[in-house]
C-alpha positions in Angstrom: -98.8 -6.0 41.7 -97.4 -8.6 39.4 -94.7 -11.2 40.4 -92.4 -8.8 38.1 -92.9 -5.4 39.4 -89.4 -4.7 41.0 -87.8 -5.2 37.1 -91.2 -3.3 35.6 -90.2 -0.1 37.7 -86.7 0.0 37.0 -85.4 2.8 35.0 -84.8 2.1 31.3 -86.9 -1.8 31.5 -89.9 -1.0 32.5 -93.0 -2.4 31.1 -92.3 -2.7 27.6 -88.8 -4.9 28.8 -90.9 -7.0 30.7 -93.6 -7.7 27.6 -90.2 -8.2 25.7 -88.8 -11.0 28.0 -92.5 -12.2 27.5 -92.4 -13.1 23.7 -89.3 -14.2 23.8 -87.9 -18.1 23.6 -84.3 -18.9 25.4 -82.8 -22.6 24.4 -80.0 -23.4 27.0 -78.2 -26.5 26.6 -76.8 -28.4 29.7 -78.5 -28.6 33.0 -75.3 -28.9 34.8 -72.9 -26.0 36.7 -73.8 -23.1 34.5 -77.4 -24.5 33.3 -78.7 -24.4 36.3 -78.1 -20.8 37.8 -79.0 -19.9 34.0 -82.2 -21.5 34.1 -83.2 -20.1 37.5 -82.8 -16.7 36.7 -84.2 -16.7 33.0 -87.7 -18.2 34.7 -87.7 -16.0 37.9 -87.2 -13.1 34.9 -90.3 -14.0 33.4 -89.2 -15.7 29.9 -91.7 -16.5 27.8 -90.5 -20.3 26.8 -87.5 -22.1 27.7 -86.1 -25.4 25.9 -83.8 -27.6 27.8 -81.4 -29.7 26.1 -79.9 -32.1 27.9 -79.2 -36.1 27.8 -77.5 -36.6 30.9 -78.2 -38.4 34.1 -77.7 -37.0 38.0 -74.8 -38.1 39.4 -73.6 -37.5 43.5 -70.7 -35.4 42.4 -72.9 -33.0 40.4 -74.6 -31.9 43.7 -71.9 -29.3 44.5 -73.1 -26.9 42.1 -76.0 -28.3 39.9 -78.4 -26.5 42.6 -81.8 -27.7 41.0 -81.0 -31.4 42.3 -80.7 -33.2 45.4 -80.0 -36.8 46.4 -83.8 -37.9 45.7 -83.1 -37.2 41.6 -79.5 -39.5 41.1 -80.0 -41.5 38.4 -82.8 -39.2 36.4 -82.5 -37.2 33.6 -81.3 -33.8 34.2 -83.5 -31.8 31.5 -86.9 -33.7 32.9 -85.9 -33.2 36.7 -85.0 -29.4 35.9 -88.5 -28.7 34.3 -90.5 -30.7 36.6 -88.9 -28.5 39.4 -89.9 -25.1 37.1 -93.7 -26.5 36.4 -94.5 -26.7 40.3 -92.9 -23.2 41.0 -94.0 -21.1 37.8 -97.0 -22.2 35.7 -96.6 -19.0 33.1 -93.9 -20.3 31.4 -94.0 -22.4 28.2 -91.5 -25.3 28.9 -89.5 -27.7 26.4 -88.3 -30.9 27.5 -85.6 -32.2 25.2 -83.7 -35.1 27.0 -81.1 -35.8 24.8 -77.8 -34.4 23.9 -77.1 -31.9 21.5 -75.9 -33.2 18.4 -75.2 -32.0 13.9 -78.1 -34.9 13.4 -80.8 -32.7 16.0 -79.2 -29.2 16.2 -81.4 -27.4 13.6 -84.7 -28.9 14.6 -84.3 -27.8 18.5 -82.5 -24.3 17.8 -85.2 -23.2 14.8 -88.0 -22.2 17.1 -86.2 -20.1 19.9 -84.8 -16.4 19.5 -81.8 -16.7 21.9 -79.6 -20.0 22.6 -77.6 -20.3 25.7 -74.5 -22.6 25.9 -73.8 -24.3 29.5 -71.9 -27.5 27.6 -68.8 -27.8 29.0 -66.6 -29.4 26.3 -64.7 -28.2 23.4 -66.8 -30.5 20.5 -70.3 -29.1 21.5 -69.2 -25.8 22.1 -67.8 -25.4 18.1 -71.0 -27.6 17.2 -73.4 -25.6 19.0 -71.6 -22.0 17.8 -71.4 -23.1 14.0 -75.0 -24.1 14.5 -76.1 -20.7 15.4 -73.9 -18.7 13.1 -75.8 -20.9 10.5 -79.0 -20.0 11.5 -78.6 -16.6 12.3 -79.4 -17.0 16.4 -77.3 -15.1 19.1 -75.5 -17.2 21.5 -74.7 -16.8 24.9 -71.3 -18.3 25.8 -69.7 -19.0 29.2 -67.2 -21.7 30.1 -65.2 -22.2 33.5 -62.0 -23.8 34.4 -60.5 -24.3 37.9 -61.1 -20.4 39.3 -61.4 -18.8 36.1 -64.7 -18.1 34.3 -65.4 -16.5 30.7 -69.2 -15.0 29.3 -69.4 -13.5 25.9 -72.3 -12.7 23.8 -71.8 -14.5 19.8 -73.3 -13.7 16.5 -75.3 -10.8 18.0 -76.4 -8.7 14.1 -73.6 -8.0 11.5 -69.9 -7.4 12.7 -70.5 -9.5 15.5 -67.5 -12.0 16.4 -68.2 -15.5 17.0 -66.7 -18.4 19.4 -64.5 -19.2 17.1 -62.7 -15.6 17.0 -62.3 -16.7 20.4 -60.4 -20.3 19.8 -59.5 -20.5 16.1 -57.6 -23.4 16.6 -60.4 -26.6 17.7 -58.3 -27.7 20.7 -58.8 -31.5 22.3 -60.9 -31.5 25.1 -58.0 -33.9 26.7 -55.7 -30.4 26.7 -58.3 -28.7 29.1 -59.7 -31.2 32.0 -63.3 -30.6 32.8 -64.3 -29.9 36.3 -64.9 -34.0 36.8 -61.1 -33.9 36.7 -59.7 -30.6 38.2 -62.0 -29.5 40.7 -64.3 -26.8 41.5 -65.8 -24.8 44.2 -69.8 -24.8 43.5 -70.0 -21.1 43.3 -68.0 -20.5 40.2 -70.4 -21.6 38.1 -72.9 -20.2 40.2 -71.2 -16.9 39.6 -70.9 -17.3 35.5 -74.1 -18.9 35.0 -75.8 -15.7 36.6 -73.5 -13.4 34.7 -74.7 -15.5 31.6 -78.5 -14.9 32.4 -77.8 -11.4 32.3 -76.6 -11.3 29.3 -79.5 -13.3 28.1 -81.9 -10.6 29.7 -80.0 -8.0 28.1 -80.4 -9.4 24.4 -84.2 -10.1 24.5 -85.4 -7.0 26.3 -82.9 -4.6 24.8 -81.8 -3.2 28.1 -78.4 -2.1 28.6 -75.6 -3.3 26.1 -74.4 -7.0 26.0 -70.5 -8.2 25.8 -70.7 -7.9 21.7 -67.6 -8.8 20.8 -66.0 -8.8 24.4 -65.2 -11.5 26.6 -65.4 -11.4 30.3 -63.0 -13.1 32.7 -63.7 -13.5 36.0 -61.3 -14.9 38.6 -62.3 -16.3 41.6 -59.8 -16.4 43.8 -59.1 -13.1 43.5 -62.6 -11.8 42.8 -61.0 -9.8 40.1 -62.9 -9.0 36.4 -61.1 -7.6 32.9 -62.6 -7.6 29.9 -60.5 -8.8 26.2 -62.0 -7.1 22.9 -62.9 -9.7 20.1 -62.9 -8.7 16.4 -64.4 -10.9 14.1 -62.0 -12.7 11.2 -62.8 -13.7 8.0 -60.4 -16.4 8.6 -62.5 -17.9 11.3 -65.4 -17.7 9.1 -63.2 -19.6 6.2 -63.2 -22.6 9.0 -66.7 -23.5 9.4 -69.1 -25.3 7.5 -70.5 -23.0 4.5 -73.3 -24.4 4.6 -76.3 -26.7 6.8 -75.6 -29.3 4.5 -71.9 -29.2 5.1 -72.7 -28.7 9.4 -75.1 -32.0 8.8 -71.8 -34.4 8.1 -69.5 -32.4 10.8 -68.3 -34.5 13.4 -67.0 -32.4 15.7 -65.6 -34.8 17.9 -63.0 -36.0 15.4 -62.3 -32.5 14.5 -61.4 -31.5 18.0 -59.6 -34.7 19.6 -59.0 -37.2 16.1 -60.8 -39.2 18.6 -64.3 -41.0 18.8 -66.5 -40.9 21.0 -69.0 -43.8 21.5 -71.8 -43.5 24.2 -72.3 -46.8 26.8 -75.3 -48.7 25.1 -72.8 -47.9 21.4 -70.5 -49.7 23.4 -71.6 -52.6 24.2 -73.2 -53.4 21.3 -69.8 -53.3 19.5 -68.9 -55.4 22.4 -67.1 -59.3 21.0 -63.8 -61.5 21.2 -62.0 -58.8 19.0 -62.9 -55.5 20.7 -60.6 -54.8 23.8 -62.7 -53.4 26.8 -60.0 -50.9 28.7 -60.4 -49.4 32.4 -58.0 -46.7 32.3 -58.9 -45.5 36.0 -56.3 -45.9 38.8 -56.9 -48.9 41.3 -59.3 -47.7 43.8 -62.2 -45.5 41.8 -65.4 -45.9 42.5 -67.7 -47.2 41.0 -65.6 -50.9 40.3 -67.1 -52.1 37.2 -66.7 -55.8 36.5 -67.4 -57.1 32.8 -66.2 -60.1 30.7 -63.4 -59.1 29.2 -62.4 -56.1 30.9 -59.0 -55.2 30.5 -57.4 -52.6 33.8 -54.5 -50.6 32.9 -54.3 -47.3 34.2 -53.3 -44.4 32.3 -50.2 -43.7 34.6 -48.8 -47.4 33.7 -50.3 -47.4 29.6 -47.5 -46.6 27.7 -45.6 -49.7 29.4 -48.5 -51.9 28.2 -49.4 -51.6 25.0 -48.5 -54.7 23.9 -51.4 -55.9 26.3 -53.7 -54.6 23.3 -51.6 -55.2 20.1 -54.1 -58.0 18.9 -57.3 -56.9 19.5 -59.0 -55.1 16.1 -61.0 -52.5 18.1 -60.1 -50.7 21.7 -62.5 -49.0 23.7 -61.6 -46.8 26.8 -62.9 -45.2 29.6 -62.0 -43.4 32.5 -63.9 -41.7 35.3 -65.4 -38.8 33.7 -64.4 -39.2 29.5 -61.0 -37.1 29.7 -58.4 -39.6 30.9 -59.7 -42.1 28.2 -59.1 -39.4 25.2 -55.6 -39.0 26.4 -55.0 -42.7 26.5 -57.0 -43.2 22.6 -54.6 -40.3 21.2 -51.4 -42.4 22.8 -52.7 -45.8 21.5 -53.6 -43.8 18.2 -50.0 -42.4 18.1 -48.4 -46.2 18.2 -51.6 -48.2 16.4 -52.6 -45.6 13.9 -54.9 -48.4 11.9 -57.0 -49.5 15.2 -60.3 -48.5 15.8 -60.0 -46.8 18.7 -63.0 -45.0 21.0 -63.1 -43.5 23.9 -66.8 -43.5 25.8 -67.8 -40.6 26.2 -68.8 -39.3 29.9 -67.0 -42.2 31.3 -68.4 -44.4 34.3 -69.9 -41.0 35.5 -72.3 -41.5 33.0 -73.0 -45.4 32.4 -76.7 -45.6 33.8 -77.5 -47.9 36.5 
């Protein structure tokens, strides 16, 4: 009896499903709320290789839902930790460790050698980034997102006819319009929930069992524990707004796009750190972590608009905020009344400044 036999004798997988999930090669992206539940069941199923993509650290407030970590692993790379924990429970699966975050400058490189891609990002800019990527390259995509109580999965780019994440959102919204999960809460199971119904899905695409949500979207709601399904149908229009070509993706910055905002990470920070850049806490008094730093200017976003004369002179502002939402929201206001600064907001915020 092999490790796989209860999916081997199920009617309409069988063997031949089993050798399918065998060849194949899953890349999911993000080893966070939906990565995690993702990555448990694509390994228990018996994928052939997995890829990891991710170039974030473990925080305390990720242990909620980000099952694959405890307290032991604050502080470590998530995509290391994640595989280390797969290479001591499974050792027939080929693994890739990619511990940094998806990006235009790395996307084709990582995504070229897999079959199937799974997103678990959880903001607008890599989400169009990692969909325009894969329409590009001809991959299917596996798309889920949650928000408060709500959670969506869709399958992307799945053969011809088949609509795409942006036939979803046209429009590239600002991550600042829809707070992350850092900012609005969530109960651990959600993504729990969506990153299993995601894994499905995956399963579905590489062994050809059962049909996947081509050109459907699935909403789940968990307060009421209610499901419906919305039908996509794929635009030219949408296609008329992405890059035509890789060489067009390449010099995408999908940040700008989304929020007119960028995004600088801590150590591009402080190197454009001097006299003429002003260094702005936009946290309310009281959140932890305190950081203390020459020049550090505290104004919370609640009290900016009365203080932006506080940054009239200096030639360059940088903000950040708790978790990298709060510190869009106070770029675009700073943007709206400076519109020749050179404004960035760090992305992650103090939740991911390593200590």
């Amino acid at each position: 009896m092999s490790r796989f036999d209860r999916q081997e004798i199920l009617p309409g997988f069988g063997k031949e499903g089993q050798q399918k999930l065998r060849n194949s090669s899953v890349l999911v992206i993000g080893a966070g709320g939906l990565g995690c539940p993702i990555l448990l069941y694509l390994a228990a199923a018996g994928v052939g290789k997995i890829g990891l993509a991710d170039g974030d650290t473990v925080a305390l407030s990720n242990l909620n839902r980000q099952v694959l970590f405890g307290v032991g692993d604050l502080g470590k790379n998530k995509a290391e930790t994640a595989v280390r924990y797969f290479q001591h429970k499974y050792d027939d699966i080929q693994w890739e460790i990619i511990p940094e975050f998806f990006s235009v400058e790395n996307a084709q490189e990582i995504i070229s050698g897999y079959d199937l891609v799974v997103d678990g990002t959880d903001n607008f800019p890599t989400r169009y980034l990692v969909n325009d990527a894969c329409v590009l390259m001809e991959k299917p995509l596996v798309f889920g997102a949650i928000y408060q109580h709500e959670g969506q999965v869709s399958v992307f780019n799945l053969g011809p006819n088949s609509a795409n994440y942006r036939d979803l959102y046209p429009k590239m919204p600002a991550a600042s319009e829809i707070p992350n999960c850092a900012d609005t809460g969530v109960l651990g199971v959600l993504p729990g929930i969506i990153g299993n119904l995601m894994a499905l899905e995956a399963i579905k695409v590489l062994s050809g069992f059962c049909k996947p949500l081509k050109n459907k979207v699935l909403f789940f709601n968990s307060l009421t524990a209610q499901t419906y399904e919305v039908e996509l149908v794929p635009s030219a229009e949408t296609r008329e707004a992405m890059p035509r070509s890789l060489a067009s993706f390449e010099i995408m910055d999908y940040e700008l796009a989304c929020e007119g905002i960028k995004q600088l990470t801590w150590s591009e920070a402080m190197r454009k750190m001097n006299s003429d850049v002003a260094f702005v806490d936009v946290r309310e008094p009281g959140e932890m972590p305190p950081l203390e730093c020459t020049g550090l200017i505290k104004i919370p976003l609640s009290n900016l608009s009365a203080q932006l004369d506080r940054l009239e002179e200096s030639e360059e502002v940088l903000f950040f905020c708790q978790s990298g939402i709060r510190s869009q929201q106070a770029a675009q206001q700073l943007q709206q009344t400076y519109p020749d600064k050179k404004i960035y907001s760090i992305r992650g915020g103090i939740n991911a400044l390593k200590t």
